[in-house]
Steps between C-alpha positions, in 0.01 A plus 500: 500500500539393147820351350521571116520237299805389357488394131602173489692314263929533369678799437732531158803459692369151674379377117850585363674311780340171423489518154853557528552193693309308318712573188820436709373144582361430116847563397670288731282187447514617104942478564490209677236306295703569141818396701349152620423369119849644444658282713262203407585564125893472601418181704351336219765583252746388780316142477459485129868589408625227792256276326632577132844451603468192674381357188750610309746311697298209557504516109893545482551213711269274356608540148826700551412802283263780532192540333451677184207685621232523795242320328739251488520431853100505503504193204750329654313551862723690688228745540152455494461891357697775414438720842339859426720745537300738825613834368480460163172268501684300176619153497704668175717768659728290729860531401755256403845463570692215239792318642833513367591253223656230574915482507486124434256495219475877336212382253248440759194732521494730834200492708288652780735550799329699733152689445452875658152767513428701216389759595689844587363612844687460787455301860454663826817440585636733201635191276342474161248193446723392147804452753318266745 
């Protein structure tokens, strides 16, 4: 008795499972992969704006007035660089915020207060980058 010989090899339906799965885990790694350097970006611009504004303090206290400008803080060597903004890519964009004149001596010039992200995307967590 012969058997017949079955054909071998995958039928449509078997093909269009696994491709399908495949795609499902391409997509997934794809998701989480994009929201890694996401969250590496907004660790970095964590570090760079606690490192800006530490300077800017250090500055204040040292000569008891802010600083009419980054740059100045990097000629005065507060701050070895200006940090690169991670979602803009621009040492140019960051924003500043002047301080309020002084009561005691209304002629003086304001300066850098406090330094924020220029750029208009917004975290993970849903807060805008400029109001880090």
């Amino acid at each position: 008795m012969k058997v017949a010989a079955r054909n071998q090899g995958f039928t449509l339906i078997e093909l269009l499972v696994v491709m399908m799965i495949i795609v499902i885990l391409a997509g997934t790694g794809t998701m989480l992969y994009t929201n890694s350097i996401t969250k590496a970006n907004e660790a970095a611009l964590l570090q760079d704006l606690t490192v800006m504004r530490r300077a800017l303090d250090d500055y204040f206290a040292d000569k008891n007035k802010y600083p009419s400008s980054l740059e100045t803080l990097v000629e005065e060597k507060y701050l070895r660089a200006i940090p690169r903004d991670p979602f803009t890519q621009s040492t140019d964009t960051w924003q500043i915020e002047l301080s309020d004149p002084e009561p005691g001596n209304p002629s003086a010039e304001p300066g850098v207060f406090d330094v924020k992200s220029g750029s208009d995307r917004t975290g993970i967590n849903g807060t805008p980058y400029a109001e880090w």
